[in-house]
N, CA, C and O atoms as CSV, one atom per row, in Angstrom:
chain,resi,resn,atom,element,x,y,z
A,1,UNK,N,N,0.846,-1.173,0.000
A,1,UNK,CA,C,0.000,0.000,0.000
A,1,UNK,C,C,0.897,1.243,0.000
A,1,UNK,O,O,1.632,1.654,0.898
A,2,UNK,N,N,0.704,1.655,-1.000
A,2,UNK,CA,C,1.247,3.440,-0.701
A,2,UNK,C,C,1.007,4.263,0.530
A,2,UNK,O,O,0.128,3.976,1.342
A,3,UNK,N,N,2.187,5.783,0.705
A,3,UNK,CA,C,1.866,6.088,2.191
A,3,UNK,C,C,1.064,7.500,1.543
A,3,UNK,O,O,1.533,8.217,0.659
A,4,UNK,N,N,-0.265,7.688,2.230
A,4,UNK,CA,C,-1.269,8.618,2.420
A,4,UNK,C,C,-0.678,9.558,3.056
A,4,UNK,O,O,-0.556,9.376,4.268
A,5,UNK,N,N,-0.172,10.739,2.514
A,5,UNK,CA,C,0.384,12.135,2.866
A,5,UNK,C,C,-1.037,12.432,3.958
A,5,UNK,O,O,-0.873,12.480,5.177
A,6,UNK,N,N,-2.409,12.615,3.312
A,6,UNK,CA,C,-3.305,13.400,3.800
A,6,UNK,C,C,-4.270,12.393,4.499
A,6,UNK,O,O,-5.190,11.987,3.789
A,7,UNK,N,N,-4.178,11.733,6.301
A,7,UNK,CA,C,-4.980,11.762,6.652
A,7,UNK,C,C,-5.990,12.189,7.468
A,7,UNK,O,O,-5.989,13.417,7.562
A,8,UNK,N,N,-7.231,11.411,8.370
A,8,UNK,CA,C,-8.145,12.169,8.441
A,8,UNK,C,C,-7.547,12.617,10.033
A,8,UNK,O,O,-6.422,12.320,10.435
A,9,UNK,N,N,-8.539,13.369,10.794
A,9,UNK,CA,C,-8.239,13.775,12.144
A,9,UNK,C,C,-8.059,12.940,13.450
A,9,UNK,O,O,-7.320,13.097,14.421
A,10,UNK,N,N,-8.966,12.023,13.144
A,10,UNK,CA,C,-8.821,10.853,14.168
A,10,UNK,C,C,-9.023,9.430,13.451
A,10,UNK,O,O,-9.587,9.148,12.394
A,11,UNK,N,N,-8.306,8.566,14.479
A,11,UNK,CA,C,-8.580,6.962,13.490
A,11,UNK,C,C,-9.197,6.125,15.258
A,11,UNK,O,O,-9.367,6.726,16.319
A,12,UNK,N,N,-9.351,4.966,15.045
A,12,UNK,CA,C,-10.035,4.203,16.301
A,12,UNK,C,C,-8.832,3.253,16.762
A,12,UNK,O,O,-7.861,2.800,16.157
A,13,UNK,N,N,-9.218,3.154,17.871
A,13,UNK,CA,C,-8.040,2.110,18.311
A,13,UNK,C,C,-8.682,1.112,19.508
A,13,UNK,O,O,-9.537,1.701,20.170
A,14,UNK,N,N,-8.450,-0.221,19.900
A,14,UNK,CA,C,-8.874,-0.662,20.865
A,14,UNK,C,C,-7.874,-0.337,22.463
A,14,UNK,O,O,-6.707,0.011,22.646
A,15,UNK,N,N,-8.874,-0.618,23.272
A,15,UNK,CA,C,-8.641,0.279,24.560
A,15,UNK,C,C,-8.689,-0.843,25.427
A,15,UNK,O,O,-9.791,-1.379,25.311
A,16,UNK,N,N,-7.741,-1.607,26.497
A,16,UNK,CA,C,-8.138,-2.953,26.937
A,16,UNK,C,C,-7.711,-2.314,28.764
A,16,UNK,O,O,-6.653,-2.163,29.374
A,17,UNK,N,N,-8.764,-2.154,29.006
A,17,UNK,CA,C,-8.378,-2.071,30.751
A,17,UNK,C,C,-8.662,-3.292,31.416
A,17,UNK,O,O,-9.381,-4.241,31.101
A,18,UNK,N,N,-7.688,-2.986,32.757
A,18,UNK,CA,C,-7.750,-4.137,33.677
A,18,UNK,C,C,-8.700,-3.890,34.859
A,18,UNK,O,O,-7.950,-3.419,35.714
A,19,UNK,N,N,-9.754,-3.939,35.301
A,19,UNK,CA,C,-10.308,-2.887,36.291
A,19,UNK,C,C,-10.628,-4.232,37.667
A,19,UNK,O,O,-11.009,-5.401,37.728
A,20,UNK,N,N,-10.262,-3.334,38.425
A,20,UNK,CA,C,-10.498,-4.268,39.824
A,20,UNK,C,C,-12.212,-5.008,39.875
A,20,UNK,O,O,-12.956,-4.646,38.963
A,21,UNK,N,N,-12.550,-5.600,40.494
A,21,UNK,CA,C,-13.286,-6.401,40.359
A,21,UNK,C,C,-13.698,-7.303,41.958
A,21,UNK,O,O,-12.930,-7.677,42.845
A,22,UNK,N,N,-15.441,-7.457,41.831
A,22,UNK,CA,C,-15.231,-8.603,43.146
A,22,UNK,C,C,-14.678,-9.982,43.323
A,22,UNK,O,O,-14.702,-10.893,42.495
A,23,UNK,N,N,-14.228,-9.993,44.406
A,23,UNK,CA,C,-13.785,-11.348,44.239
A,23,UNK,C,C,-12.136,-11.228,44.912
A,23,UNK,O,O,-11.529,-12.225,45.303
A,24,UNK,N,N,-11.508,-9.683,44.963
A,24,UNK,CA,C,-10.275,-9.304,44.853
A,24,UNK,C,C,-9.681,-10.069,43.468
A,24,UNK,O,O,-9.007,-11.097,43.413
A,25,UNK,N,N,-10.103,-9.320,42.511
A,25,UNK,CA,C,-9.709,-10.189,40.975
A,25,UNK,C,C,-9.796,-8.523,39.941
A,25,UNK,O,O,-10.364,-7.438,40.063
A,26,UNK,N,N,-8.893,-9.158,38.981
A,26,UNK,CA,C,-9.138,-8.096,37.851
A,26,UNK,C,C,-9.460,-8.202,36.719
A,26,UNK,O,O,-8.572,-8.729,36.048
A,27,UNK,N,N,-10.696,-7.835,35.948
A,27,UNK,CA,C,-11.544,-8.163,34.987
A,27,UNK,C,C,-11.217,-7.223,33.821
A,27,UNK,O,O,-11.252,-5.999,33.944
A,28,UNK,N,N,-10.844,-7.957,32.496
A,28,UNK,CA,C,-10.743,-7.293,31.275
A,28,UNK,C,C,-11.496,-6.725,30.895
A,28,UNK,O,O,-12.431,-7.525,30.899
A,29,UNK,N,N,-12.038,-5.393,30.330
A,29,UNK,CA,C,-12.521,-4.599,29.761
A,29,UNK,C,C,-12.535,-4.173,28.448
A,29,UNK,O,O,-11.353,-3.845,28.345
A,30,UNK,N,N,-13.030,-3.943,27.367
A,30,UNK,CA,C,-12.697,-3.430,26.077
A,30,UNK,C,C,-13.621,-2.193,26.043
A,30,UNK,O,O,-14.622,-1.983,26.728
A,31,UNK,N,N,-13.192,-1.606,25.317
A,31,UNK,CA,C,-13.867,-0.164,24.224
A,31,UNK,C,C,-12.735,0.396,22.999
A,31,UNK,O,O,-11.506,0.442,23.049
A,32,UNK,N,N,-13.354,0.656,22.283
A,32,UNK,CA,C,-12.750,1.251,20.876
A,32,UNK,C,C,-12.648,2.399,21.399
A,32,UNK,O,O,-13.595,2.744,22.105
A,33,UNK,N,N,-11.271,3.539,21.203
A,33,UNK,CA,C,-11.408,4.593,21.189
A,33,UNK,C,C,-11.124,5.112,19.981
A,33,UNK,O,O,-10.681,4.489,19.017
A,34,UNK,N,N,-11.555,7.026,20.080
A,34,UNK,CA,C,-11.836,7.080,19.036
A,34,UNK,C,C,-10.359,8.261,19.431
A,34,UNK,O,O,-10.495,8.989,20.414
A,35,UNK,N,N,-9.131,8.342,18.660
A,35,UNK,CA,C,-8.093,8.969,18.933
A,35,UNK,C,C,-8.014,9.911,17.774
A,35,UNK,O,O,-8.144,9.696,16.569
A,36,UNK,N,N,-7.647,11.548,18.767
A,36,UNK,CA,C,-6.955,12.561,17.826
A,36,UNK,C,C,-5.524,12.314,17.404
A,36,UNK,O,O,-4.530,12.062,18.085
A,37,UNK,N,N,-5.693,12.460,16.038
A,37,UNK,CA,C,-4.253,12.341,15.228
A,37,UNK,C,C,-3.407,13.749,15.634
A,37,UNK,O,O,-3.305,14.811,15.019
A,38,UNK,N,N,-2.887,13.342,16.830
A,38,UNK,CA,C,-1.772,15.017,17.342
A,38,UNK,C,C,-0.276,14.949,15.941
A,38,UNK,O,O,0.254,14.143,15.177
A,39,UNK,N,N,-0.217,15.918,16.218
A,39,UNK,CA,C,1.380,16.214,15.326
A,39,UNK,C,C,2.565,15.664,15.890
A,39,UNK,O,O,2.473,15.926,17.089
A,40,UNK,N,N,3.632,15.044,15.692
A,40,UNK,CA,C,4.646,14.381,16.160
A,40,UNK,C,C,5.080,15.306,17.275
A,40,UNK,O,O,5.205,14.919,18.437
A,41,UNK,N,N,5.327,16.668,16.833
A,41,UNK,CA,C,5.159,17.685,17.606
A,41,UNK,C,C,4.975,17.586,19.201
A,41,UNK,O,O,5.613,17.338,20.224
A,42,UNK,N,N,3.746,17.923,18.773
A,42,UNK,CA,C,3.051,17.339,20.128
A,42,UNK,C,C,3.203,16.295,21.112
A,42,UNK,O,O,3.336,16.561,22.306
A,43,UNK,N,N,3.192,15.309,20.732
A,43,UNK,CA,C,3.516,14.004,20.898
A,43,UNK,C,C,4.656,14.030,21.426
A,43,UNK,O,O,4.752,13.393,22.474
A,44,UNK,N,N,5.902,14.749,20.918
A,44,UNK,CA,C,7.230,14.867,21.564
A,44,UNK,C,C,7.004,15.444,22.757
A,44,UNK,O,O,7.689,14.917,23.633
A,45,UNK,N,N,6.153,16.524,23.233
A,45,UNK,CA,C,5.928,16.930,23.634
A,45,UNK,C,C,5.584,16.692,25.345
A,45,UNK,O,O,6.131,17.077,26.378
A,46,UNK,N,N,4.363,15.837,25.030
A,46,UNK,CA,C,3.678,15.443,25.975
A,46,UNK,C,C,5.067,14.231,26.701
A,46,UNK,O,O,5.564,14.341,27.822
A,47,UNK,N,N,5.236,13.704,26.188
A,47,UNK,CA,C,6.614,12.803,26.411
A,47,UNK,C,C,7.649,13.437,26.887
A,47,UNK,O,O,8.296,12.939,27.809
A,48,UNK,N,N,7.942,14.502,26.404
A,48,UNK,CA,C,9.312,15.553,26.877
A,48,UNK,C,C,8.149,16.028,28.577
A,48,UNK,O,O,8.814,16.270,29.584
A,49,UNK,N,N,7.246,16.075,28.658
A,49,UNK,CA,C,6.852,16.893,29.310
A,49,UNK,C,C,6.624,15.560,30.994
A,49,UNK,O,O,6.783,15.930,32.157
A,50,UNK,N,N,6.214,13.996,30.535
A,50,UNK,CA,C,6.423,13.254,31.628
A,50,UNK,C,C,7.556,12.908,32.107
A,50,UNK,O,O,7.733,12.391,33.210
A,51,UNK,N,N,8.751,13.298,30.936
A,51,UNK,CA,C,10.153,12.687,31.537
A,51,UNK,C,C,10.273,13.962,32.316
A,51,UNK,O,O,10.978,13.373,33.135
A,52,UNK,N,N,10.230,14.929,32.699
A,52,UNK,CA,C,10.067,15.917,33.637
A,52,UNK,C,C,9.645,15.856,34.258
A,52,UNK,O,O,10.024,16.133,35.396
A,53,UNK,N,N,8.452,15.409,33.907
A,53,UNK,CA,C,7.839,15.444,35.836
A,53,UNK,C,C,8.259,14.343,36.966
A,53,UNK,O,O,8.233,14.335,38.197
A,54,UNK,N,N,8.627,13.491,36.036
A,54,UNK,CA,C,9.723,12.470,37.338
A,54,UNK,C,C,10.511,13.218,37.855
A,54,UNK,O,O,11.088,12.420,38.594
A,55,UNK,N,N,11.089,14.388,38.068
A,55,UNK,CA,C,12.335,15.020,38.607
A,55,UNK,C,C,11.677,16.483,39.057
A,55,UNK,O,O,12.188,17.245,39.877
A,56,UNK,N,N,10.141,16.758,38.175
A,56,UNK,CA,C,10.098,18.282,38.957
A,56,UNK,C,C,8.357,17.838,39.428
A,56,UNK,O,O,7.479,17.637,38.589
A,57,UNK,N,N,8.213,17.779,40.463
A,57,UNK,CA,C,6.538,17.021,40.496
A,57,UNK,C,C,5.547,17.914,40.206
A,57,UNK,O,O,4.391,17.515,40.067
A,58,UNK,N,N,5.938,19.480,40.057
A,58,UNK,CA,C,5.460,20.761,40.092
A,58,UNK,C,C,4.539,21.123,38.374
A,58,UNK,O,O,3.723,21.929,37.925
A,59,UNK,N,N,5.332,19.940,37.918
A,59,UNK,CA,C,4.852,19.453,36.189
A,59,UNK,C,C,3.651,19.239,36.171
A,59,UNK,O,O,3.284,18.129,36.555
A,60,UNK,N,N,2.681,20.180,35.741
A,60,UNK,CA,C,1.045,19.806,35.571
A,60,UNK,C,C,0.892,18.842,34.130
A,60,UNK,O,O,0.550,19.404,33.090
A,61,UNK,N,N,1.120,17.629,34.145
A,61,UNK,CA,C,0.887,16.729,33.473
A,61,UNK,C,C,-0.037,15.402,33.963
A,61,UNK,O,O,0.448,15.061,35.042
A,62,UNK,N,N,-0.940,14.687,33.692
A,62,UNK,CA,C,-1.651,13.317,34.317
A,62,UNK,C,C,-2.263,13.093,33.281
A,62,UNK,O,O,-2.561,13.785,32.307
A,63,UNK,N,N,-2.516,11.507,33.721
A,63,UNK,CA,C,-2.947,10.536,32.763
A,63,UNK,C,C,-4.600,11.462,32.343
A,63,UNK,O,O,-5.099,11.241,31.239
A,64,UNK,N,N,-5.172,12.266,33.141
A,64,UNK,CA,C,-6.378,12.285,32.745
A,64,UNK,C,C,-6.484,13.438,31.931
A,64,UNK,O,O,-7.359,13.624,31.086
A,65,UNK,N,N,-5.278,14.435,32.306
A,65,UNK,CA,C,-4.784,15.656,31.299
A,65,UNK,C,C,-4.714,15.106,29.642
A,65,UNK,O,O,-5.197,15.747,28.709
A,66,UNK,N,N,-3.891,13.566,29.477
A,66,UNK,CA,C,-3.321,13.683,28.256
A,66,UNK,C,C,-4.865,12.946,27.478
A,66,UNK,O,O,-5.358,13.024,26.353
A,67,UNK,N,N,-5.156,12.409,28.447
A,67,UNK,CA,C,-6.394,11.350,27.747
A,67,UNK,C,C,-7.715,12.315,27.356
A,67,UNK,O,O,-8.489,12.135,26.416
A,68,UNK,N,N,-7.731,12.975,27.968
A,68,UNK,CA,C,-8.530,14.083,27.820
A,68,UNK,C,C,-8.366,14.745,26.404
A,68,UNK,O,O,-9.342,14.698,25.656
A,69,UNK,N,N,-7.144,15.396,25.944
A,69,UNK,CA,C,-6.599,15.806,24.859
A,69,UNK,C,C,-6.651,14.839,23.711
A,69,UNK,O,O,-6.910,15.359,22.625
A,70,UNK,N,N,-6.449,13.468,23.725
A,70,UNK,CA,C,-6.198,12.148,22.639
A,70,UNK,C,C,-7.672,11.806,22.251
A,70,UNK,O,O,-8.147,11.650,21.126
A,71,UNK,N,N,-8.335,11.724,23.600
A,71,UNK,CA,C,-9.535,10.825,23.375
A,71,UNK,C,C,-10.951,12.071,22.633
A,71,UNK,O,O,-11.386,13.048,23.243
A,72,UNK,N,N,-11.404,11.607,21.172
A,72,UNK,CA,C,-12.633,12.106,20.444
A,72,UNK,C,C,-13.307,11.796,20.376
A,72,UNK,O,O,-14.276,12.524,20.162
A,73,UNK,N,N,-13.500,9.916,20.533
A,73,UNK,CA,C,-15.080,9.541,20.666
A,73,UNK,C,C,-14.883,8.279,21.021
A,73,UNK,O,O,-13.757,7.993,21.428
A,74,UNK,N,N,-16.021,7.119,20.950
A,74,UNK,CA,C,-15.250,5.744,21.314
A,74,UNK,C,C,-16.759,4.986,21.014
A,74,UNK,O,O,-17.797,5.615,21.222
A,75,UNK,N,N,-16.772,4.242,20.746
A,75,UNK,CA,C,-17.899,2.687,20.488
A,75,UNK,C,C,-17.468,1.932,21.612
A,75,UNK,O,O,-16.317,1.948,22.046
A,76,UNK,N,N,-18.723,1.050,22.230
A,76,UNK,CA,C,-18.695,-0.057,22.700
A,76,UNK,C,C,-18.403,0.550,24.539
A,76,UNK,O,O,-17.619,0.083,25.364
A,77,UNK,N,N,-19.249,1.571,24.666
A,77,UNK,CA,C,-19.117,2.006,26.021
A,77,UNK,C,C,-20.359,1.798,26.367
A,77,UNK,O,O,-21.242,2.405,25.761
A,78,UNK,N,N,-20.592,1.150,27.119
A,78,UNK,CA,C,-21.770,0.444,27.746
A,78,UNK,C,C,-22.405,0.737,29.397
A,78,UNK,O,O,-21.721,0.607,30.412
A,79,UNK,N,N,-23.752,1.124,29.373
A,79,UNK,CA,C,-23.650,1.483,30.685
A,79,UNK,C,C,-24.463,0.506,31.917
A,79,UNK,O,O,-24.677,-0.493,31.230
A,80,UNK,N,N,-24.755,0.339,32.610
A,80,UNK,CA,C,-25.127,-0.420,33.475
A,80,UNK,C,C,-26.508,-1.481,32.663
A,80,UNK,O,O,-26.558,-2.707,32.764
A,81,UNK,N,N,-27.122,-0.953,32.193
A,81,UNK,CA,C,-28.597,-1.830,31.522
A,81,UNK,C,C,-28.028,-2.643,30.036
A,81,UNK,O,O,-28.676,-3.377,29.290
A,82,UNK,N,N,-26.660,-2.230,29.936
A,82,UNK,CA,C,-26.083,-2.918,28.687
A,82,UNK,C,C,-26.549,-1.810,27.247
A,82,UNK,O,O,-26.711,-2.240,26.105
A,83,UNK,N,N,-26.656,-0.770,27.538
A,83,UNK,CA,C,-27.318,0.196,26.624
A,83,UNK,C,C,-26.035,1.015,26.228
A,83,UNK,O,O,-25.158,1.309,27.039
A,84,UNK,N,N,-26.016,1.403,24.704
A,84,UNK,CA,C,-24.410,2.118,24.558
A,84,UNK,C,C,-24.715,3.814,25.319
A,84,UNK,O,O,-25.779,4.403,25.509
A,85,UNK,N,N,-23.119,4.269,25.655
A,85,UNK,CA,C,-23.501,5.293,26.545
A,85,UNK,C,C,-22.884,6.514,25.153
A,85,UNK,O,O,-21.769,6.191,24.742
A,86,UNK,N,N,-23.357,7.510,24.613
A,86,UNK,CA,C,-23.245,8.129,23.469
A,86,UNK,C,C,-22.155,9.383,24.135
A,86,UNK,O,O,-22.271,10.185,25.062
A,87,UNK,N,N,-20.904,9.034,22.989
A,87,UNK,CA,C,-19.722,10.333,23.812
A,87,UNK,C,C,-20.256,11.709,23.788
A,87,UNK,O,O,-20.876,12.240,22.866
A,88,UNK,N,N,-19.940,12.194,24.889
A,88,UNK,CA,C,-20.150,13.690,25.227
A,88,UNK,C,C,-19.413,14.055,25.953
A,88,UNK,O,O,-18.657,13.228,26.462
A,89,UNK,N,N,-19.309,15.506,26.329
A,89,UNK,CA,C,-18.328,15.955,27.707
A,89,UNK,C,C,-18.255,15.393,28.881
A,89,UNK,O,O,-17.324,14.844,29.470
A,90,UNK,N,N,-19.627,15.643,29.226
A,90,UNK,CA,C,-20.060,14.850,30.332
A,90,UNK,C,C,-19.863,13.554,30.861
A,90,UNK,O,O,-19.541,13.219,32.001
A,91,UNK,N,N,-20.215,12.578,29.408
A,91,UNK,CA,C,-19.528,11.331,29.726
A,91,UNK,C,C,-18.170,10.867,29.822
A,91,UNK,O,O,-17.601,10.001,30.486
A,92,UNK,N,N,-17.838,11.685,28.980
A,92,UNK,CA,C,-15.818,11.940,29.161
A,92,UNK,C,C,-15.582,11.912,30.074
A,92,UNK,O,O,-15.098,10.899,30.581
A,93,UNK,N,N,-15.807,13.009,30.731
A,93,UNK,CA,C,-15.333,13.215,32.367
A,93,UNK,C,C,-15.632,12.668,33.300
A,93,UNK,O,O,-14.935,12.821,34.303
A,94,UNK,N,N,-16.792,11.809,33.343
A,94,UNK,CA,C,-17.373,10.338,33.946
A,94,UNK,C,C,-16.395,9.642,34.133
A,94,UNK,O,O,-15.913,9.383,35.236
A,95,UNK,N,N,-15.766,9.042,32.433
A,95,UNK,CA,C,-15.405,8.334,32.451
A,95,UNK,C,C,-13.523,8.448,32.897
A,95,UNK,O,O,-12.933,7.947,33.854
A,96,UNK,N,N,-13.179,9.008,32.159
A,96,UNK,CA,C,-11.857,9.598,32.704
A,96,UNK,C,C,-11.175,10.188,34.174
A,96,UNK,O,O,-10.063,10.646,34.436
A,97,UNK,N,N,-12.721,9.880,35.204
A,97,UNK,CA,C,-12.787,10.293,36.478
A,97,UNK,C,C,-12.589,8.577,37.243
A,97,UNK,O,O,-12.128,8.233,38.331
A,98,UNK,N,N,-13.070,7.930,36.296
A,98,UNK,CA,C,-12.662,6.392,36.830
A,98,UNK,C,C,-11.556,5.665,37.000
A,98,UNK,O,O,-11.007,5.227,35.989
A,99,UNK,N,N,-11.018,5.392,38.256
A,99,UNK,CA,C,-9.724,4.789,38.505
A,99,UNK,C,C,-9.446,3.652,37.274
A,99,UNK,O,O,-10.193,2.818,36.761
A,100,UNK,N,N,-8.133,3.979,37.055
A,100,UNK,CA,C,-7.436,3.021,35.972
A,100,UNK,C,C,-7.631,3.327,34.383
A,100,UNK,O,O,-6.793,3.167,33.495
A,101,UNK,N,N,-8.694,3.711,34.290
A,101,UNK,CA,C,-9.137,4.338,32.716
A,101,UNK,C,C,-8.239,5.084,32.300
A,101,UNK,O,O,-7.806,4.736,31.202
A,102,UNK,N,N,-7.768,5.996,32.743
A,102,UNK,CA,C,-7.638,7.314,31.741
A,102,UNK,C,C,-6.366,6.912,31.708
A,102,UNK,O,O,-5.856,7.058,30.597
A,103,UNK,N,N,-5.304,6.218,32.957
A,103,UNK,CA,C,-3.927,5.230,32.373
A,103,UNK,C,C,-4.392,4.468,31.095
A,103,UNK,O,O,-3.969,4.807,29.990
A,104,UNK,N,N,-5.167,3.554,31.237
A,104,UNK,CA,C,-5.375,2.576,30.121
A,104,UNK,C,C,-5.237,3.367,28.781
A,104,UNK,O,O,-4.497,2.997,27.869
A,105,UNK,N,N,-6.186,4.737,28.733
A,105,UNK,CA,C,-6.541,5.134,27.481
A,105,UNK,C,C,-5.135,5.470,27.112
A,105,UNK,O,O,-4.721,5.099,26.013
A,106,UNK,N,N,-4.049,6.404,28.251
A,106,UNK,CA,C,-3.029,6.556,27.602
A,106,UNK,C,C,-2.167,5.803,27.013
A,106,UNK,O,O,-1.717,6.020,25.888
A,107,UNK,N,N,-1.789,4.581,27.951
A,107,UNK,CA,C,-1.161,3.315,27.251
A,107,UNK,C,C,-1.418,2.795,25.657
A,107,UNK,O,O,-0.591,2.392,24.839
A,108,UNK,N,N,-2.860,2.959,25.536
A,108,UNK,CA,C,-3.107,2.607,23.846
A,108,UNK,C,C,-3.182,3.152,23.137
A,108,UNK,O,O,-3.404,2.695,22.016
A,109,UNK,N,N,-2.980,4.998,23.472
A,109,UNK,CA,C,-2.242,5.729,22.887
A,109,UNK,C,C,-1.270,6.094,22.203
A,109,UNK,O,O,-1.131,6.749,21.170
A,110,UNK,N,N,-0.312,5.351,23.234
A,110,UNK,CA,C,1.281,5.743,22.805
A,110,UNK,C,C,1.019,4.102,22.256
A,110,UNK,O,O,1.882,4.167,21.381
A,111,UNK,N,N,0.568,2.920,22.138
A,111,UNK,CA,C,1.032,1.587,22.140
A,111,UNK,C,C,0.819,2.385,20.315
A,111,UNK,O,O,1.708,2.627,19.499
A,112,UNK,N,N,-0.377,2.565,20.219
A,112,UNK,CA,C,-1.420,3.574,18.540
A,112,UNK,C,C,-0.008,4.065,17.667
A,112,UNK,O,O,0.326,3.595,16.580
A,113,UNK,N,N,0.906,5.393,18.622
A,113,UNK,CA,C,1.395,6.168,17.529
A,113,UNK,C,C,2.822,5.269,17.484
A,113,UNK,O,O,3.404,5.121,16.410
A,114,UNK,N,N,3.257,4.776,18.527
A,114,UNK,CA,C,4.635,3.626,18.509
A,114,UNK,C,C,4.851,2.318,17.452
A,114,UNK,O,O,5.604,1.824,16.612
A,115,UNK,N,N,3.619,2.167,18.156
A,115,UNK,CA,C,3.375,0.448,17.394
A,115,UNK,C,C,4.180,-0.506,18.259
A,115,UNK,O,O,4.526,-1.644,17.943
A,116,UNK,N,N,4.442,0.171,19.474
A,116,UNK,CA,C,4.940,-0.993,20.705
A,116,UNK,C,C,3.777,-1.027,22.274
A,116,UNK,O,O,3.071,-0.249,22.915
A,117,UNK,N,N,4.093,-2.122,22.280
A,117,UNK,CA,C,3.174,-2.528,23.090
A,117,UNK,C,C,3.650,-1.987,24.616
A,117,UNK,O,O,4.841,-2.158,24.879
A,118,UNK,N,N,2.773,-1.322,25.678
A,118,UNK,CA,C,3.555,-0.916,27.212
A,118,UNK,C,C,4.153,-2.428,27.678
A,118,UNK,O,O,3.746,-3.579,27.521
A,119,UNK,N,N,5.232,-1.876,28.277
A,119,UNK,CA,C,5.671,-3.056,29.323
A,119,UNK,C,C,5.024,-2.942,30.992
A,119,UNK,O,O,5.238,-2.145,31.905
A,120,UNK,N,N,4.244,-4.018,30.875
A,120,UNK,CA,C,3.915,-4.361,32.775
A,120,UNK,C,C,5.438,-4.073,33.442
A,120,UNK,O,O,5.615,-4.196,34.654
């Protein structure tokens, strides 16, 4: 396949969290997200900007800062009655307010523009 100079703004990616669970157990999760295509730029960026905050903690950077910025829409978000929950602000911040999420979203973020998988 040839390389596409011009694409679109966002592409989808799958999103796999581990979320605590009863039982003291941790239960797999899926949702598609729907990811902004940032500029390498950027991207350097946000990266230049966590290797800093290991050394200055004063660094306003977090997982729910960057996920916030990446994340545009997502399929397969489901809410308690099994009914899809339709993206909005509101639900964003729902959801990105939930322990472990908004790590997850970042992880398949960077796994998206790398093409490497996080290391446990």
């Amino acid at each position: 396949m040839a390389f596409v100079l011009s694409r679109s703004a966002t592409y989808t990616w799958p999103v796999v969290l581990r979320l605590p669970a009863d039982g003291g157990r941790m239960e797999r999760q899926t949702f598609d997200a729907v990811f902004n295509r940032l500029p390498q730029t950027r991207i350097n960026e946000i990266q230049d900007q966590v290797r800093a905050k290991q050394n200055d903690p004063g660094i306003e950077i977090t997982d729910q800062s960057v996920a916030d910025e990446v994340l545009a829409g997502w399929a397969n978000v489901l809410d308690e009655d099994g009914e899809e929950v339709p993206f909005s602000a509101k639900a964003k911040a729902e959801l990105l307010n939930m322990p472990a999420v908004a790590s997850g979203i970042v992880v398949a973020y960077f796994e998206s523009v790398t093409g490497n998988k996080a290391k446990n």
